[in-house]
GULUMTOR-934829 format. One line per 8 residues: their letters; for each residue x, y, z of N, C-alpha, C, CB. Coordinates in Angstrom, 2 decimals, always signed. Glycine has a CB too. Example, Ala and Ser with C-alpha at 12.3 -4.5 7.8 and 13.67 -1.06 7.14 Angstrom:
REM residues 2
as	+13.19,-5.69,+7.80,+12.30,-4.50,+7.80,+13.20,-3.30,+7.80,+11.31,-4.47,+9.05; +12.85,-2.25,+7.08,+13.67,-1.06,+7.14,+12.90,+0.03,+7.87,+14.08,-0.60,+5.72
//
This chain:
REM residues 166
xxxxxxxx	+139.59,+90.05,+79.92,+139.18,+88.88,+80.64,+138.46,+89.23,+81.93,+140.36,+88.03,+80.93; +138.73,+90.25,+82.27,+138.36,+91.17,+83.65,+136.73,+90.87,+83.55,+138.84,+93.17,+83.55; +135.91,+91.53,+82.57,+135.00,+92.06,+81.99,+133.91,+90.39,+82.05,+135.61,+92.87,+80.40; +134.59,+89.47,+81.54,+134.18,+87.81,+81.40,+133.62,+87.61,+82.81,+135.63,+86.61,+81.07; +134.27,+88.08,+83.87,+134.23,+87.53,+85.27,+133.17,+88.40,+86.25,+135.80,+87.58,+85.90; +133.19,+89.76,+85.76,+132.46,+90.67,+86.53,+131.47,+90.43,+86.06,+132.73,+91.98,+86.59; +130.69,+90.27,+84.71,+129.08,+90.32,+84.30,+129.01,+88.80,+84.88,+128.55,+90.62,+82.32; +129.11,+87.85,+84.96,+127.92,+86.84,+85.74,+128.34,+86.81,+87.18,+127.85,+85.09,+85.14
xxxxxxxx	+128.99,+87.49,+87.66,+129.39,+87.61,+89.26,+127.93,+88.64,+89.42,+131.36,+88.52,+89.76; +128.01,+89.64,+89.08,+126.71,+90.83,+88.93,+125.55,+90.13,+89.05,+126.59,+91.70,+87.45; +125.32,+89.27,+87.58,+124.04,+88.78,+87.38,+123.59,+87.34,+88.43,+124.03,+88.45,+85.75; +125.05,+86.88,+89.42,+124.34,+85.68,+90.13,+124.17,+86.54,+91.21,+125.13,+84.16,+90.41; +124.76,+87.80,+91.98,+124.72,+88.64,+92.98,+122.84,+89.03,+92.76,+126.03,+90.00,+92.76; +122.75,+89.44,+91.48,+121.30,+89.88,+90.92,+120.32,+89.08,+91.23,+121.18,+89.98,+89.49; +120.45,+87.92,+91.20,+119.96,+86.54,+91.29,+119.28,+86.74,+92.58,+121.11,+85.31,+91.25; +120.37,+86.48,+93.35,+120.43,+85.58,+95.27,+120.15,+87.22,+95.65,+122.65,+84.52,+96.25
xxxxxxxx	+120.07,+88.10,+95.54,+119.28,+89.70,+96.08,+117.59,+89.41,+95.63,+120.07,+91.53,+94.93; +117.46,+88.58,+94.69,+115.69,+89.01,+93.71,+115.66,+87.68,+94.39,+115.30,+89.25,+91.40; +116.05,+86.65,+94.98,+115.15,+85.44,+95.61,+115.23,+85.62,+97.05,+115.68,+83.86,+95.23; +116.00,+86.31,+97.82,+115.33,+86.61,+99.22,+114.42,+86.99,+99.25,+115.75,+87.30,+100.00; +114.14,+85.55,+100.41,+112.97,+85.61,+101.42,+112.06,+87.18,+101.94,+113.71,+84.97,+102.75; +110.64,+86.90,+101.89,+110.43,+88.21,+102.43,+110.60,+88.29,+104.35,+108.77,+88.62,+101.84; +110.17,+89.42,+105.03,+110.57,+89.53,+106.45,+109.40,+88.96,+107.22,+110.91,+91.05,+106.89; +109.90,+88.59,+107.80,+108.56,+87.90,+108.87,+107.53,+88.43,+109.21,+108.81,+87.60,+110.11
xxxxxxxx	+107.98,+89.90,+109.33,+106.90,+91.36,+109.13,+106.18,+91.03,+108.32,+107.40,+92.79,+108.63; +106.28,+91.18,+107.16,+105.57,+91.18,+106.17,+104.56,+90.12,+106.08,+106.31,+91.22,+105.22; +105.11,+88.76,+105.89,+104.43,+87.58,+105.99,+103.46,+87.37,+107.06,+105.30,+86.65,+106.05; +103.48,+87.55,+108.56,+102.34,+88.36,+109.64,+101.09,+89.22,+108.87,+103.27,+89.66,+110.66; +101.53,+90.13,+108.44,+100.60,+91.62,+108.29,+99.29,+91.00,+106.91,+102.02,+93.45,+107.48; +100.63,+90.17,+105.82,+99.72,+90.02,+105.05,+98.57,+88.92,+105.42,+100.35,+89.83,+103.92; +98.87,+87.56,+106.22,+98.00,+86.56,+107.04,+96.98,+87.37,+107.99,+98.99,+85.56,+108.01; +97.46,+88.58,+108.66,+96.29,+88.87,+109.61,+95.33,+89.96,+108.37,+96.95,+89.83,+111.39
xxxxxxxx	+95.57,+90.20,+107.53,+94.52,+90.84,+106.50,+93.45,+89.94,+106.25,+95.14,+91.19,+105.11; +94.49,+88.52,+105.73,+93.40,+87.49,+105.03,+92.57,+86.87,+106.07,+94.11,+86.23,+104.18; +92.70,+86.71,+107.14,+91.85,+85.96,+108.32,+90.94,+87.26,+109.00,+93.07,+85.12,+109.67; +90.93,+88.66,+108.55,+90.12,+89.57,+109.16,+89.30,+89.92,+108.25,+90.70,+90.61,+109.73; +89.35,+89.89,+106.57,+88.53,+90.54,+105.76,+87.24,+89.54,+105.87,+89.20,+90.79,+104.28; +85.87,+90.10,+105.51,+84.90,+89.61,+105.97,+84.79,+88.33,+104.36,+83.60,+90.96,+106.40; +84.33,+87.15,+104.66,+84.31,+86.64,+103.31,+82.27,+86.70,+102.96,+85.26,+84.73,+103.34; +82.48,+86.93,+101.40,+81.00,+87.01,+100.93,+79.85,+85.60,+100.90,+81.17,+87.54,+99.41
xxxxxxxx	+79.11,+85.86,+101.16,+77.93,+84.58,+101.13,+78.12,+83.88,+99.66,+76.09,+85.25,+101.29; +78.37,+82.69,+99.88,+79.02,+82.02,+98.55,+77.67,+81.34,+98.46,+80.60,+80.92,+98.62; +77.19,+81.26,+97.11,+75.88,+80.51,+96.06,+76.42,+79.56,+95.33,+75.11,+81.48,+94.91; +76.09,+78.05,+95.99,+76.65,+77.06,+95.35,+76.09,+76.45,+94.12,+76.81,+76.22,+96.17; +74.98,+77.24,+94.05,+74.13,+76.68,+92.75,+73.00,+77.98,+92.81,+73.29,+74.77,+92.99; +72.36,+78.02,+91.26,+71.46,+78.90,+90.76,+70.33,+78.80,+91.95,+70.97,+78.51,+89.21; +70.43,+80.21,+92.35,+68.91,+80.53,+92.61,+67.57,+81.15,+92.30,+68.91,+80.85,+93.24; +66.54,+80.55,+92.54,+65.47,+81.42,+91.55,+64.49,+82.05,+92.39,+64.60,+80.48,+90.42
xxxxxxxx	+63.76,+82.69,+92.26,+62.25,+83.64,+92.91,+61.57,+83.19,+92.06,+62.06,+85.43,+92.97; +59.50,+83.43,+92.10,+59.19,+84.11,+91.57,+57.72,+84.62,+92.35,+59.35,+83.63,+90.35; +57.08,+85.03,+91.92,+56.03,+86.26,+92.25,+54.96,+85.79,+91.21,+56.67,+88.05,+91.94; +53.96,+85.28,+91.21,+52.44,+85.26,+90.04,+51.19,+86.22,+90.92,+51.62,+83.10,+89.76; +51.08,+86.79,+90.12,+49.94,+87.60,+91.09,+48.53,+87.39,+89.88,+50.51,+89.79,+91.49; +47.51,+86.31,+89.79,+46.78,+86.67,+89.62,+45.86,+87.36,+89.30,+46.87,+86.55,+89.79; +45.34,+87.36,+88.18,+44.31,+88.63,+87.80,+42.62,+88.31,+87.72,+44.75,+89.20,+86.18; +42.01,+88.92,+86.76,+40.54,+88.87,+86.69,+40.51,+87.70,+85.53,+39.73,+90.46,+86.28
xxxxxxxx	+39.10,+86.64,+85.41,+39.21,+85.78,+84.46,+38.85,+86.24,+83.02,+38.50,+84.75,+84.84; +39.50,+85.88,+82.39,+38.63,+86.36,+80.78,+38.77,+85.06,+79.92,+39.53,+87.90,+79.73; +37.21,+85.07,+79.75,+37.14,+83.84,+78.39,+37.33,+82.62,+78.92,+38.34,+83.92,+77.15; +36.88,+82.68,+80.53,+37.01,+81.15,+81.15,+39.14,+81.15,+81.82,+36.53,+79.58,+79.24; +39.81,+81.98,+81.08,+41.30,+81.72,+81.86,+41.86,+82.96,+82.87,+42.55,+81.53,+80.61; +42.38,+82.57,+83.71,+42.59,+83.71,+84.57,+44.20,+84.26,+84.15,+42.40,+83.20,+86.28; +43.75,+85.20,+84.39,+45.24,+86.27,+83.85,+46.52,+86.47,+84.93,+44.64,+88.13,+83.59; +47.52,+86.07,+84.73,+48.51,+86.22,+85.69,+49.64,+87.25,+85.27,+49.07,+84.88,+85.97
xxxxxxxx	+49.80,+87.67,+86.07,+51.53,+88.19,+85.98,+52.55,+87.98,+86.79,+51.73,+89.46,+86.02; +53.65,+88.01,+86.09,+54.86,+86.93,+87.31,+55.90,+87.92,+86.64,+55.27,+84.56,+87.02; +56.68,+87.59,+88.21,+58.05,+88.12,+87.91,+59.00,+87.57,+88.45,+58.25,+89.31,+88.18; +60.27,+87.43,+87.59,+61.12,+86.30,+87.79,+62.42,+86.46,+88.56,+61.42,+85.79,+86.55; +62.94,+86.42,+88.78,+64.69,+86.79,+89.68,+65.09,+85.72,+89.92,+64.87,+87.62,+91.25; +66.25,+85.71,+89.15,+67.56,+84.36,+89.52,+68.60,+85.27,+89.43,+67.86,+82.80,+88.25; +69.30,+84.27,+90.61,+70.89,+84.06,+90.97,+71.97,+83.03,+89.93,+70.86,+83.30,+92.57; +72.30,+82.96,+88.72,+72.99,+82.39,+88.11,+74.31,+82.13,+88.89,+73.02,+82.98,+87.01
xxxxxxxx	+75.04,+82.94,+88.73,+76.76,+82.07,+89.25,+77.00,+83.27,+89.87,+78.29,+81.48,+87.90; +77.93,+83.11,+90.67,+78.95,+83.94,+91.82,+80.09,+83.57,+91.84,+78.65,+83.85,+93.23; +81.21,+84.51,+91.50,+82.53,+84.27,+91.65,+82.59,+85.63,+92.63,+83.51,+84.15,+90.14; +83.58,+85.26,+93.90,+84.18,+86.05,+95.21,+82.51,+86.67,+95.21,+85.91,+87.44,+94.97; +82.23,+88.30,+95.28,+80.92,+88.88,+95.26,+80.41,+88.96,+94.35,+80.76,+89.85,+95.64; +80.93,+88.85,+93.37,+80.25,+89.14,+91.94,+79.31,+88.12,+91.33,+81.32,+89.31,+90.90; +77.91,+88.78,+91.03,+76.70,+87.60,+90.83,+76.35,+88.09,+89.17,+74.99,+87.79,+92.21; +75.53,+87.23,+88.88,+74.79,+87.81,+87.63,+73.94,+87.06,+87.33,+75.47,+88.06,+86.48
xxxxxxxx	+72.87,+86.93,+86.95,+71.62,+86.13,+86.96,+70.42,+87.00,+85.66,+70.96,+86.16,+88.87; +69.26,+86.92,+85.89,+67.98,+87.44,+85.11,+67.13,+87.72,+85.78,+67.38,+86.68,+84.25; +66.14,+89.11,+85.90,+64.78,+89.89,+86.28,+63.91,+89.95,+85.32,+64.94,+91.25,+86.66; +63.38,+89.16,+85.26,+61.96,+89.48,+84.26,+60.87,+89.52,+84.41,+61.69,+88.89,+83.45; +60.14,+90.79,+84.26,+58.46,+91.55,+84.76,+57.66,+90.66,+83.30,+58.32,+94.12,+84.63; +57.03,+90.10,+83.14,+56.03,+89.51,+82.39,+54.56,+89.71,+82.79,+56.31,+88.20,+82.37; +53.75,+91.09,+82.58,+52.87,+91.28,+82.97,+51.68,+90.42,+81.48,+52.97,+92.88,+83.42; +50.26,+90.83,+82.23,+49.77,+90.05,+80.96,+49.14,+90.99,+80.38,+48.89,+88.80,+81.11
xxxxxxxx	+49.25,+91.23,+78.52,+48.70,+91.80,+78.01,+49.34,+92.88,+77.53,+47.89,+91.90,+78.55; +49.87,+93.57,+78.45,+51.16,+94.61,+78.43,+52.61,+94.62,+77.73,+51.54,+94.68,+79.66; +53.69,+95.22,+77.73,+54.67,+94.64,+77.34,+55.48,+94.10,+78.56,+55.32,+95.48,+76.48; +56.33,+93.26,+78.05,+57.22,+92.72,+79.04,+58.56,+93.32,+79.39,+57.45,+91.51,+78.67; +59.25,+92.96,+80.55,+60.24,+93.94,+80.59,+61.43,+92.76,+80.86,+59.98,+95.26,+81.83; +62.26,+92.05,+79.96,+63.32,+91.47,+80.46,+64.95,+91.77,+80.53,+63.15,+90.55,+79.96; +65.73,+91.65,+81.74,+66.70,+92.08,+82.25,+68.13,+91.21,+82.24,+66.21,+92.34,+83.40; +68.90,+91.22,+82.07,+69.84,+90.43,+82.78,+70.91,+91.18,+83.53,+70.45,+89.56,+81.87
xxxxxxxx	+71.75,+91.12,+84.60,+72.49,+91.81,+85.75,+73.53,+91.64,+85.92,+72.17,+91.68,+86.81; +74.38,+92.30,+86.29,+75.44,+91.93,+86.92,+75.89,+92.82,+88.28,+76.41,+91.91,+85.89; +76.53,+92.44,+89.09,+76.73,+93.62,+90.32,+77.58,+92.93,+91.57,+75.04,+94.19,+91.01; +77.05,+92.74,+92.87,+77.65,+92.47,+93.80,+76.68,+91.87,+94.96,+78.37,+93.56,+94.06; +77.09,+90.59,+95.68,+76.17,+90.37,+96.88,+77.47,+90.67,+97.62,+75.25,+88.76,+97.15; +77.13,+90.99,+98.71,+77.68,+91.33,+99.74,+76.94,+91.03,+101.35,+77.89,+92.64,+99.40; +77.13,+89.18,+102.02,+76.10,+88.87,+102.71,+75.09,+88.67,+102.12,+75.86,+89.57,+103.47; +73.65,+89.28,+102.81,+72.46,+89.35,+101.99,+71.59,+90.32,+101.02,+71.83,+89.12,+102.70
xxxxxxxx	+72.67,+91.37,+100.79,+72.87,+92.47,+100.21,+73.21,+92.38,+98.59,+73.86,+93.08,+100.98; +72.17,+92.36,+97.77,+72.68,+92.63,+96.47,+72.34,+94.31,+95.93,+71.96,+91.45,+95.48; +73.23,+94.78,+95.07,+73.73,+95.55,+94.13,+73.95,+95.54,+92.95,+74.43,+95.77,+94.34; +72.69,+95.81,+91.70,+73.48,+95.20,+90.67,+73.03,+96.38,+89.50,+73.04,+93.41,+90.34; +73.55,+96.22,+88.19,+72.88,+97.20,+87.35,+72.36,+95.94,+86.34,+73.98,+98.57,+86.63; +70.94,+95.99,+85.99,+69.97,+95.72,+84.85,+70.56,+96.00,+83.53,+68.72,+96.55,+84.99; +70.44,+95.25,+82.59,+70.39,+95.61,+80.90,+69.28,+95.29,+80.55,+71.35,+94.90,+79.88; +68.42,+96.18,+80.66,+66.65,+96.11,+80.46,+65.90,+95.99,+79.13,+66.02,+97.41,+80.97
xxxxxxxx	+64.92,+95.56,+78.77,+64.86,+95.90,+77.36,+63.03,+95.70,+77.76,+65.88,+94.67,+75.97; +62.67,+97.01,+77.49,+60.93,+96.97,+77.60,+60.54,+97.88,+76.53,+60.19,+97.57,+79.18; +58.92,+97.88,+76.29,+58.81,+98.76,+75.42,+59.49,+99.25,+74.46,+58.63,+99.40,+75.82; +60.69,+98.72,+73.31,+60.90,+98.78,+72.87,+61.84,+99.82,+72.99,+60.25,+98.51,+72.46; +62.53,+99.67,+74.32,+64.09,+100.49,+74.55,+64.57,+99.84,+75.36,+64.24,+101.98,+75.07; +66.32,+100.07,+75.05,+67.23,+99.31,+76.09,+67.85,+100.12,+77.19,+68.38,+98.64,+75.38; +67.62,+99.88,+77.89,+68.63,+101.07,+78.95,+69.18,+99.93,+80.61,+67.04,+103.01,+79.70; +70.01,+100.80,+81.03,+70.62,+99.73,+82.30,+69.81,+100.94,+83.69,+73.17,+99.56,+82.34
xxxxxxxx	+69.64,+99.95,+84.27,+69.24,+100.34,+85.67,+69.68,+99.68,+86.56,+68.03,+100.34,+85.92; +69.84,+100.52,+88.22,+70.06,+99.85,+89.26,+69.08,+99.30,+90.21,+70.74,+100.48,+89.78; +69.34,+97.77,+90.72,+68.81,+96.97,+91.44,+69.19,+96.61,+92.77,+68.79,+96.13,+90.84; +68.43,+96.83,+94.04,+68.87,+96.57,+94.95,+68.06,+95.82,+95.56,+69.26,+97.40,+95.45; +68.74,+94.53,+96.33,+67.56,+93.53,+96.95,+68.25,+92.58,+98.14,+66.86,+92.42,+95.60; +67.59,+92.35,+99.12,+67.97,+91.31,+100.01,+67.67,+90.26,+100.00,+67.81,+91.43,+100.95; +68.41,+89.38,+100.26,+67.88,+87.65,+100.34,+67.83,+87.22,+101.31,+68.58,+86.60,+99.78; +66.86,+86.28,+101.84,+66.66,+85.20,+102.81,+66.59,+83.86,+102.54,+65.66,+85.38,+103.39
xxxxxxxx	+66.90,+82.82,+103.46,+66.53,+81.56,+102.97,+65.68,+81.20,+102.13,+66.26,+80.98,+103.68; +63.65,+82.27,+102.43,+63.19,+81.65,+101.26,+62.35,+82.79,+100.33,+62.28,+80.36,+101.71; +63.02,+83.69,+100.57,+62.41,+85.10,+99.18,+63.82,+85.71,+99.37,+60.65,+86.66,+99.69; +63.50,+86.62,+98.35,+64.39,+87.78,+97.75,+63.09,+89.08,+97.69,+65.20,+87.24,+95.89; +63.78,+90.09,+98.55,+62.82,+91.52,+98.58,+63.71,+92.79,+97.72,+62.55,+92.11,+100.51; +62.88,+92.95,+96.64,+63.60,+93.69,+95.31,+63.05,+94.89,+95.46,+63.32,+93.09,+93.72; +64.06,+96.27,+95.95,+63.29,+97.38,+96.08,+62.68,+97.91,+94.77,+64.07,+98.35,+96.70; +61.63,+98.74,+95.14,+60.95,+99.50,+93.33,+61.54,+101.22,+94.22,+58.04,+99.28,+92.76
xxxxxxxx	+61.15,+101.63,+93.59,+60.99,+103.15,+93.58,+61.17,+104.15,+92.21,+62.00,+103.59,+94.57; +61.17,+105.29,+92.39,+61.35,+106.50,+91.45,+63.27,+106.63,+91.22,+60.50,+108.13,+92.37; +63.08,+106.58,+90.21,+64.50,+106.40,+89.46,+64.92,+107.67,+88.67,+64.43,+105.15,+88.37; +66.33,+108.01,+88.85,+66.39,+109.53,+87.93,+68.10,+108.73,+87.25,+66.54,+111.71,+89.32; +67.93,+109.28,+85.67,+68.75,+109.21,+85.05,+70.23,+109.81,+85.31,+68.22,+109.49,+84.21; +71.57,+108.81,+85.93,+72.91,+109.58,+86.43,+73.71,+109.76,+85.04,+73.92,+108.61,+87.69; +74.78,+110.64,+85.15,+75.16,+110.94,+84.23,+75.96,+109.98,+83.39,+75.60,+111.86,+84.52; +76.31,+109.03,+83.63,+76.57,+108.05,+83.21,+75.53,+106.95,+82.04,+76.87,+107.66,+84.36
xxxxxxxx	+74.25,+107.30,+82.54,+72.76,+106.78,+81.40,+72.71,+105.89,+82.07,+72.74,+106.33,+79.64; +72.91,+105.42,+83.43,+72.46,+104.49,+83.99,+71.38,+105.06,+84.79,+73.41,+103.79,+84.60; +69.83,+104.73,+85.43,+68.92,+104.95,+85.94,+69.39,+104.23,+87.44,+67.73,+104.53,+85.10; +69.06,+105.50,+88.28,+69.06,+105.03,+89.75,+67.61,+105.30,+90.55,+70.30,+105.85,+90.55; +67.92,+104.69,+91.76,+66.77,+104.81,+92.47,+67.14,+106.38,+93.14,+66.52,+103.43,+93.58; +66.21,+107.19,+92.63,+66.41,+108.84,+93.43,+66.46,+108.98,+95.48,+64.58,+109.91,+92.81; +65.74,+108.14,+95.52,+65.93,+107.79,+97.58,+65.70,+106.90,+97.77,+65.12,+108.37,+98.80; +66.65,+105.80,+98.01,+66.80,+104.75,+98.29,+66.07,+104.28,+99.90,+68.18,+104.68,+98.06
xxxxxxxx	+65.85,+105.23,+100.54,+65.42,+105.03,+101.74,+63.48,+105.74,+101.40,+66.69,+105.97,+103.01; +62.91,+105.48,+100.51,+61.72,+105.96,+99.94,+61.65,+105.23,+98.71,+61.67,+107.46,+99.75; +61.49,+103.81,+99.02,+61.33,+103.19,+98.22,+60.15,+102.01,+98.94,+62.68,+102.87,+97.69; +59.62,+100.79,+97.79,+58.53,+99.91,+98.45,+59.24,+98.65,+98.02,+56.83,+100.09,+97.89; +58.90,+97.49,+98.47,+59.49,+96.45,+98.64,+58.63,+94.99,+97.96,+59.74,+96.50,+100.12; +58.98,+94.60,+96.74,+58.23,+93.25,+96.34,+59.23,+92.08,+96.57,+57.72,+93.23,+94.69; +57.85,+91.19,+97.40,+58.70,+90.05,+98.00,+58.58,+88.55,+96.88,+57.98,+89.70,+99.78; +60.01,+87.98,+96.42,+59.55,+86.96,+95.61,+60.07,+85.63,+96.33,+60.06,+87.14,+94.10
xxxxxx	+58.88,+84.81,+96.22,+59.48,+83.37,+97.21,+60.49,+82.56,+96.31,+58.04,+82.09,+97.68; +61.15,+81.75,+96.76,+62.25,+80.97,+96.73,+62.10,+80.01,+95.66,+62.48,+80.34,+97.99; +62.06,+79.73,+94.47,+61.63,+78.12,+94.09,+62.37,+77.53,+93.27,+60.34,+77.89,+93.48; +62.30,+76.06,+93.06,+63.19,+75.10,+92.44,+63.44,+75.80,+90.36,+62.14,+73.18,+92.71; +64.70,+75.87,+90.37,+65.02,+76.58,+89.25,+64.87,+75.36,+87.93,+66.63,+77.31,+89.49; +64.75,+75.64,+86.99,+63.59,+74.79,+85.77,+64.67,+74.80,+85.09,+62.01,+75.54,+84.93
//
């Protein structure tokens, strides 16, 4: 009968030990984390770029090439959207991303598909109220098969303006 009385004495002791309160310490340290970490530039709706650059006329129509960049959705930093080079005549190169804004700071890797290969590359670009500046440069394959930019600080800068997403 001993045995009857000691296992749920144990298991309510088990109980009222696993539902104390944490220490006031604790509850402090973890509040001054959340009110100091920096929070990310939140995108309340899709944003788009784009870039048409004009060419020479042929046959009476003038030849353009455009390139596209949207901001689809953002959860905390994490964005993912579409890059697409549509030159004319040439092949096209379309992308879709995923990565990180951070402020006005994006980071992302490409799933590219041009010329008739797929490969992922990295994208880095800043935003302003009304463009997005998407670095280019020389890219070397990391061991991973993802393509990076080889000097990020030796790179050139295409600026795409801001416009109403279709």
């Amino acid at each position: 009968m001993k045995t009857h009385f000691i296992i749920p004495l144990c298991a309510g002791l088990l109980l009222i030990a696993g539902c104390k309160e944490k220490s006031a310490d604790t509850v402090t340290e973890e509040t001054t984390v959340e009110e100091t970490a920096p929070q990310p530039t939140a995108i309340s709706a899709a944003q788009c770029y784009l870039q048409v650059v004009k060419g020479d006329a042929v046959n009476g129509k003038v030849l353009s090439d455009s390139i596209k960049f949207s901001i689809d959705k953002q959860v905390g930093d994490s964005i993912w959207g579409i890059f697409h080079w549509l030159p004319v005549e040439k092949d096209k190169k379309i992308a879709s991303y995923r990565g990180t804004l951070k402020g006005t700071m994006g980071n992302v890797i490409a799933n590219s598909q041009a010329e008739g290969m797929n490969y992922d590359e990295e994208v880095i670009f800043t935003l302003t109220d009304s463009a997005v500046a998407i670095k280019y440069g020389e890219m070397v394959e990391g061991k991973d098969h993802v393509w990076y930019y080889k000097d990020k600080n030796n790179t050139s800068e295409q600026i795409l303006d801001r416009v109403e997403c279709n």
